[in-house]
Every structure is written in C-alpha cells, then in structure tokens.
C-alpha positions in Angstrom: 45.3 251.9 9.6 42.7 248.8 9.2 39.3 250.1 10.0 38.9 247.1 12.8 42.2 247.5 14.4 41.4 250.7 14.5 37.9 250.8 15.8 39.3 247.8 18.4 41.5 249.9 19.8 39.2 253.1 20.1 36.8 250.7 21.5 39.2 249.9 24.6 40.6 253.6 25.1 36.8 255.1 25.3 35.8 257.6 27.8 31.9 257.1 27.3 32.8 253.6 28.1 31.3 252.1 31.7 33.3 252.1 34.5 32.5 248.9 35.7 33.3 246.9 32.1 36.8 248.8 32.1 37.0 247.4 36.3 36.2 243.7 34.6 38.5 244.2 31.8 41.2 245.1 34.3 40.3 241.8 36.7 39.9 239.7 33.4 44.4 241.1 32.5 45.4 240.1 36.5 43.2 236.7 36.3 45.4 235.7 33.3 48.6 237.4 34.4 48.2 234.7 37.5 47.5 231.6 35.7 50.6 232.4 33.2 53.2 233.1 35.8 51.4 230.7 38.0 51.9 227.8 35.4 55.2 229.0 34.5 56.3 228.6 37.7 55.2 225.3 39.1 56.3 223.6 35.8 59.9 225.3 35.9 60.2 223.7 39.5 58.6 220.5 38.8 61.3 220.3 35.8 64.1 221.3 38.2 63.1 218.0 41.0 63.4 216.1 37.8 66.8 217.4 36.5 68.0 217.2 40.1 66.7 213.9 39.8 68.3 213.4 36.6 71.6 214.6 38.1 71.8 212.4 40.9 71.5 209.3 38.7 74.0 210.5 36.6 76.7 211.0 39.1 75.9 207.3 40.7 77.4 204.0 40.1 75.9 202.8 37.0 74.0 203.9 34.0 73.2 200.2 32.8 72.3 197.5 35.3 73.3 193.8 33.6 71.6 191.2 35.6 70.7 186.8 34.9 67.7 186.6 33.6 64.7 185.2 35.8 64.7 182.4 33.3 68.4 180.7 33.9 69.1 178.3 36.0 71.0 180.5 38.5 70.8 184.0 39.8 75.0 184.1 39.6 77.3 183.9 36.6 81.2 183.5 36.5 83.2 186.1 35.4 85.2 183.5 33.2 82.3 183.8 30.8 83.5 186.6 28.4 80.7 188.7 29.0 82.7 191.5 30.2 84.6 191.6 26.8 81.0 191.6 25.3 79.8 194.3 27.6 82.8 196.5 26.3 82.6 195.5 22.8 79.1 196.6 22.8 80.0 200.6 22.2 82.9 203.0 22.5 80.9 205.1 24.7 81.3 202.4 27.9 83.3 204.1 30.5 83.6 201.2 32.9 82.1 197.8 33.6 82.2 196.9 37.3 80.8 193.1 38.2 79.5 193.3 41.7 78.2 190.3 44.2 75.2 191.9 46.1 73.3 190.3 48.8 70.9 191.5 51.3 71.5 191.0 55.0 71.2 192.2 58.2 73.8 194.4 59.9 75.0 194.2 63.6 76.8 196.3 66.0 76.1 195.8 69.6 72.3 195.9 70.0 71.7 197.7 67.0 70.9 196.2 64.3 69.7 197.5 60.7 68.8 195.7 57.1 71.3 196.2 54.3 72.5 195.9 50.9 76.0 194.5 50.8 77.8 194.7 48.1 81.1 193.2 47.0 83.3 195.2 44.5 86.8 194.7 42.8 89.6 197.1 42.9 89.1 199.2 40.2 85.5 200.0 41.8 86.9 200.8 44.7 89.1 203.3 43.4 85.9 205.5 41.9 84.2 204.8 44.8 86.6 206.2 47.5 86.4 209.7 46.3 83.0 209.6 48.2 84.8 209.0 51.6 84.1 211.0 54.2 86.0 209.3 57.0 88.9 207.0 57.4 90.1 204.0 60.2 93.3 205.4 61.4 96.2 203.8 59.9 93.8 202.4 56.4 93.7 203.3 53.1 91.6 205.3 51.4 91.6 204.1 48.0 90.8 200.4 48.6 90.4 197.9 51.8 93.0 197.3 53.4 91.7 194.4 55.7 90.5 191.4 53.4 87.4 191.4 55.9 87.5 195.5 55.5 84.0 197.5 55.0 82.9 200.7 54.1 79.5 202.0 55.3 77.1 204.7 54.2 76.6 208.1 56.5 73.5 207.7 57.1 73.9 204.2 58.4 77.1 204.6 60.3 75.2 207.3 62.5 71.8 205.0 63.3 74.1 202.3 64.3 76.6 204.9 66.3 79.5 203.3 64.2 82.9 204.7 64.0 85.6 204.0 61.4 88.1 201.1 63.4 84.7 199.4 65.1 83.7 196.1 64.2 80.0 195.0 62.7 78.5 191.5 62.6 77.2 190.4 58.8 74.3 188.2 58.6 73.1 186.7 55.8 69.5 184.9 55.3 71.5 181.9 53.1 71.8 179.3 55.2 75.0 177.2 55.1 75.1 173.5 56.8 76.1 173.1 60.0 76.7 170.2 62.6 73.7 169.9 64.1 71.2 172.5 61.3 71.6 175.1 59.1 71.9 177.8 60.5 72.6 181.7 58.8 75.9 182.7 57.6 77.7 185.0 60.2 80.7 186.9 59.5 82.9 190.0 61.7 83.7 192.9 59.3 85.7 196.0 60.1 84.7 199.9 59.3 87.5 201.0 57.2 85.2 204.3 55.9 82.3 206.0 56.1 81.5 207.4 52.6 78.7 210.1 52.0 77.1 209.6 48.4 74.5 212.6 48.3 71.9 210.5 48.3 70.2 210.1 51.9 68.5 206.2 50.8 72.0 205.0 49.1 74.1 206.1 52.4 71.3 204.3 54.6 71.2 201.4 53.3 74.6 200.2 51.7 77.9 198.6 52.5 80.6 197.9 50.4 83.4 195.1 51.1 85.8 193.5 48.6 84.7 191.0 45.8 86.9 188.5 47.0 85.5 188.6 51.1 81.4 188.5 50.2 82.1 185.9 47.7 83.9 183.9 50.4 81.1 184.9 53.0 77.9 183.7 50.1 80.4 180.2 49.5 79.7 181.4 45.9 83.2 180.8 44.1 84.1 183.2 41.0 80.6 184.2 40.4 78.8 187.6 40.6 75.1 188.5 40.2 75.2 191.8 38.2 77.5 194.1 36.6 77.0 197.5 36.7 78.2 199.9 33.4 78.6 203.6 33.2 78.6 205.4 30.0 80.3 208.6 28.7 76.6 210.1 28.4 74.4 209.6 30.6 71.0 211.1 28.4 72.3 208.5 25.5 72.5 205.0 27.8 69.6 204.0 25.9 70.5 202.7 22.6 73.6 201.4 24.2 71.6 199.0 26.7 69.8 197.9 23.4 72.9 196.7 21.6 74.2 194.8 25.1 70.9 193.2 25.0 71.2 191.9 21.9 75.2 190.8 22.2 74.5 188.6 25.7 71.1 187.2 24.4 68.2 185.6 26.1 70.0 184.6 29.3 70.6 188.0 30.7 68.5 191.4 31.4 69.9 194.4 30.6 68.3 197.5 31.8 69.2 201.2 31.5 68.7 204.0 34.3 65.0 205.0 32.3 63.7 201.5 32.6 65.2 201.3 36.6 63.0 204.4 37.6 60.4 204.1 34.8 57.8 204.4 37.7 59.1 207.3 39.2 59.4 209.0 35.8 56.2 208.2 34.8 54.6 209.7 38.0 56.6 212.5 37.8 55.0 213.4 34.0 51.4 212.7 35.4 52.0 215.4 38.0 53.2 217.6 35.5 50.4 217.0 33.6 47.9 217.0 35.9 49.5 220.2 37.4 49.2 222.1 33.6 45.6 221.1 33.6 44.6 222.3 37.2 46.5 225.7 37.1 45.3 226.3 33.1 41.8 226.3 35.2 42.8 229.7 36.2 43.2 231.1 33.1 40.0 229.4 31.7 38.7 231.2 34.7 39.6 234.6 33.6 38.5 234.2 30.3 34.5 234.2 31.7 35.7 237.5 32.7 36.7 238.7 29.4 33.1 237.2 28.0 31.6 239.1 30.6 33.1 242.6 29.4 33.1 242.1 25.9 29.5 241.1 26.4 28.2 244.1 27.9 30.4 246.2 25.8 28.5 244.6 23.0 25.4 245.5 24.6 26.5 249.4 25.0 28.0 249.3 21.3 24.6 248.2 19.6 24.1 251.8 18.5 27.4 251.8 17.0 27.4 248.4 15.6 24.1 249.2 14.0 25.3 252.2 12.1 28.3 250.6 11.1 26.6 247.8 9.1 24.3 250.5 7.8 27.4 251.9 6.9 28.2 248.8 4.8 30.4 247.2 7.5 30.3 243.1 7.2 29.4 240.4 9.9 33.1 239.8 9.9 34.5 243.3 10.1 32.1 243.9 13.2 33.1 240.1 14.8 37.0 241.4 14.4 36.6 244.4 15.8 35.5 243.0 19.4 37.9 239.3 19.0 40.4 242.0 18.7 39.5 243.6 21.9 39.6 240.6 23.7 42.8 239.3 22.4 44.4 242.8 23.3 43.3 241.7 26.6 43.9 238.4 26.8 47.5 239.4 25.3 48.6 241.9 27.9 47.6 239.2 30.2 49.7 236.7 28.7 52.7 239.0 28.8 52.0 240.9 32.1 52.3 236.7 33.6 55.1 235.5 31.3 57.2 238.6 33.0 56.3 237.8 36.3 56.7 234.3 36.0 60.2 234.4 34.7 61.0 237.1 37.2 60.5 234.6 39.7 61.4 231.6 38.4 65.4 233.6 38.3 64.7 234.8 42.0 64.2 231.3 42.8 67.3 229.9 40.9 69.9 233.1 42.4 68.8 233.1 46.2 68.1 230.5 48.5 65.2 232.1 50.4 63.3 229.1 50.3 64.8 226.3 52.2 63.4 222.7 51.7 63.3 220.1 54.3 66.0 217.5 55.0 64.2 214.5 53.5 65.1 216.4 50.2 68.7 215.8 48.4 68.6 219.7 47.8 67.7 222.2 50.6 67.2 224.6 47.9 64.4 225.2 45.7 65.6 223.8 41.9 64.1 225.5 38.8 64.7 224.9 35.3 63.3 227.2 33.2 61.8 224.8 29.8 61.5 227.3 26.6 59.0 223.9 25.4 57.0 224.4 28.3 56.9 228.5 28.2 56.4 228.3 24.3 52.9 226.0 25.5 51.9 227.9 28.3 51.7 231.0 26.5 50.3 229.1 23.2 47.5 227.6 25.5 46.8 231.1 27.2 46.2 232.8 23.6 44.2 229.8 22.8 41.9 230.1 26.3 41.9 233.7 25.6 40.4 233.5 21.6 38.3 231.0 22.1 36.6 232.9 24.7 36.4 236.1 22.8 34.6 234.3 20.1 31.3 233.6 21.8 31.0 238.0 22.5 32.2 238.6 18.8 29.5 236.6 17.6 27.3 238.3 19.5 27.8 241.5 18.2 28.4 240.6 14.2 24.7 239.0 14.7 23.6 242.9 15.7 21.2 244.0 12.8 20.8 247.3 11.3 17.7 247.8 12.5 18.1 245.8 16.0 20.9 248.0 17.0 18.8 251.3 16.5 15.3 250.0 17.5 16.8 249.3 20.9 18.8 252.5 21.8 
C-alpha cells in the first residue's frame, strides 16, 4: 500500500489522537452532509416548478404566437393572404395553425363586472378546445357554439361573476363605433354555452372564447384576424421552427415562440437557481473552516511525527499528501453521507404528497425533478470546497522541518 495512503488513513483511525479534533472532524462530515443534500434538494425542486412550468405551456393553445408587426399599417390582417399556407409550409412538424381575433373588453353580468380577454376562434379550434369543458347549457353542444352569439367562459371567471351555463353576459368593448349623436363603445349580449377549466388558474380568470365569425362582427373588422396561434409536434423543438416562419412571412409580421413569450419568467427563474447554488454552497464553504481547523491542530500534534519522517527521507510532497488525503476522506464521506440524504428525499418528495402547496399554485404538490447535471456539479463543487480547503493545513505541515518538529516536542 502507498506509504501516504497509508499513513492518511492511520492518521484518522488513531487512538492517541485528541478527542476534540476527532469531535471537529465529525461536525466538519455533518456540515458538508447538509450543504450537499441541502443543495441537492432545493435545485431538484426549483427544476420541478420549472418542468411543471414547462408542462403547462406545453399542453396550452400555442407553441408559436404569429402576430403584425408594430411596423405595418394595421394591427389586423385577412386571412385571404396565404399566410396560413406559409405558416404550414414552414415545417412538417406544425400540428395546427389556428387564426384567432382577440380583443380586450370588459365583461358584464348584472352588477358584476370583470376585465377580459375575448377571443374569437374557428371551428376546428373549437373542437381541441372543448375537451377542456367542464360544464354545458342544457340542450348545447359541446364540441362547438351552437348560438352564433354563443360563449364559453373560464372557471375561474364564471364563479366571480356567479355565472351559470344558459345565462346571458354583456360584451363591452373600448373601440368606439359611431353613433347618432357620439361614439359611444361597442355593446353586445352573449350567451354561456360552457364553462371550461384549463389548469391554469390566470387563463380560466381571464378568458372567453366565442366564434370567429360573432367577435369579428362585434370589432366591425371584416375577414381579418390579429394573430395566429401554431402548435408543433414538439414542444422543446418550437425554436428553430419559429425561425424558419420568420423568415417565410418577412418583415411585416412577428413570430415568437413559447421561450421568447416567457423569456422574463425564464430568466428569473435561472437567477434564482443561481443565486440559490451560491447561498446554500455557503454551507459547505462553511464546513470546510471546520476541516482547516482539525487538520490544523492535527498538524500541530503530528509535528513529532512529521519531523521524523522527513528525517526519514520523506519529501515536502509525501508529507502535504498524507494530510490533503485526510481531509478529502473527510470532505468525501461528507459529500456521500449528503448525496444519500439528499436523493432520499428528493424520492420522498416525488412518491407522497405530505407537503401540500397553497392554492395560488397549479400543483398542490411538491414537484421535484431530480437533474443528474446538477448532482454531477453539486458534488464536483463540494470535492472542490473540500480540496481547496485542505490545502492551506497540508501546506502547513509539509513546511514542518526536521529540526522544527523535534525542537518543539
């Protein structure tokens, strides 16, 4: 056996050793043990928000939002165009392109009233859309309206204005239309045909869905639209896809993928992670002055040794290795001791539902993904935290002359 790995080892397993360096050692193993399973943690369920996140995107609408640019003349465009065929042309990998007239108005039943998205959608929208209906007018279809002034409301919204499928809600639009004395808003009656539940509590708050053909009559637009909305086959792959639509449509149109939609929201979400890894790698760095401390005063009750071991003919580095490799044994059981733990409860989490979340959540469960990436770092960083801080003792101790180590004992 190498005479270092040897001596390392002896080093840690010695009786004569003090009780109160082998107490620090043991502090110095649980400190690191935390900051590892700690870290592991808090980054698995970070990553889960995001999937969930992730998920929730993936089973909405649209992947790719196709809108005028802020540049032409007019925020609507005709469907007579071609720019669906374009939009399908632009890859096999388009599922569906849906053109959609949206407007923002203000919603009234009785004396309540509420601010709304409303959107108008054709009939093969409709169709994937309906699976999300919760609730049904008596007598009314449930794959499409079956009043040309029929309307479909979120959850959410259909209980904070106490509506019921068969009641009737005002429309009011802020574009004004001329009439004989002013202009005054546009007002229109719609009836509740469905209440649909999406999954996502700000979708089903604040959106209504009518036919194309009734909110283009209500905006006096004609055969226009204001945005089309495309899903693809894969949802992680939208990217390059929104690319090539860009470049088929050209200058006069914005075409922006479900990355560059929530590119705030993504971007926050990395900081946190970030800043989250940096905070909780604290701990670690935090155990490791305990591992300087112990290796330090073992250095201090080894000087005899060292000293007759570099009589002995024993190098500088030979002597530094001996004590690196006690504190990486440490820093190592650490490491593994927190990478258990931390799994351990990263699969309690993801098998029981013992932590319940809030309702302003989309998920009243905890959601973890377990990241090998992030593991694989974690541990990297902790063995790095761990070496590094074992180096400054070592050094110590491979400094120890001959003479030093026995004029001192």
């Amino acid at each position: 056996m190498n005479l270092t790995f040897a001596l390392g080892l002896r080093y840690l397993r010695s009786k004569r050793a003090s009780r109160f360096v082998s107490l620090i050692g043991g502090f110095s193993i649980l400190g690191v043990a935390i900051g590892v399973a700690t870290l592991i943690v808090v980054l698995s369920v970070m990553d889960g928000f995001e999937e969930a996140l992730k998920s929730r995107l993936a089973r909405g609408e649209f992947h790719i939002l196709v809108t005028p640019a802020g540049k032409s003349d007019s925020q609507y465009f005709s469907l007579a165009e071609g720019k669906l065929a374009s939009i399908y042309s632009s890859s096999p990998e388009v599922l569906s392109v849906n053109p959609v007239l949206k407007t923002e108005a203000i919603l009234r039943a009785g004396k309540r009233v509420a601010g709304v998205s409303v959107r108008g959608i054709s009939d093969a929208h409709m169709n994937s859309i309906s699976s999300l209906l919760v609730e049904v007018a008596e007598g009314k279809s449930k794959q499409k309206f079956s009043d040309k002034n029929g309307m479909w409301l979120g959850k959410e919204l259909a209980y904070q204005l106490n509506i019921l499928p068969g009641d009737q809600v005002t429309v009011i639009s802020p574009t004004e239309t001329e009439g004989p004395m002013e202009s005054v808003p546009r007002l229109r009656v719609f009836r509740v045909e469905g209440i649909f539940e999406s999954g996502i509590p700000e979708k089903d708050l604040h959106v209504a869905y009518s036919s194309l053909e009734s909110v283009s009559e209500f905006l006096g637009v004609g055969d226009r639209v204001n945005q089309v909305e495309v899903q693809t086959r894969a949802f992680d792959e939208s990217s390059p896809i929104a690319v090539k639509m860009r470049e088929l449509l050209g200058e006069n149109f914005t075409v922006r993928d479900w990355k560059d939609l929530n590119a705030h929201l993504f971007a926050s979400l990395k900081l946190e992670r970030i800043t989250m890894f940096l905070i909780l790698a604290m701990i670690i760095l935090v155990a490791s002055f305990n591992i300087v401390t112990s290796l330090s005063m073992l250095v201090a009750e080894k000087r005899k040794d060292i000293a007759i071991l570099k009589a002995m003919g024993a190098t500088r580095g030979q002597i530094g290795r001996i004590f690196l490799l006690q504190g990486a044994v440490i820093g190592n059981i650490g490491t593994i001791v927190g990478f258990v733990i931390g799994l351990g409860i990263c699969f309690m989490l993801k098998r029981s539902d013992w932590i319940e979340l809030p309702d302003i959540f989309y998920d009243r469960s905890l959601p973890v993904k377990i990241t090998p990436l992030y593991i694989g770092i974690i541990v990297v960083t902790s063995v790095i935290i761990v070496l590094t801080a074992s180096w400054f003792p070592a050094r110590t101790a491979a400094n120890v002359g001959p003479v030093d180590g026995l004029r001192n004992t």
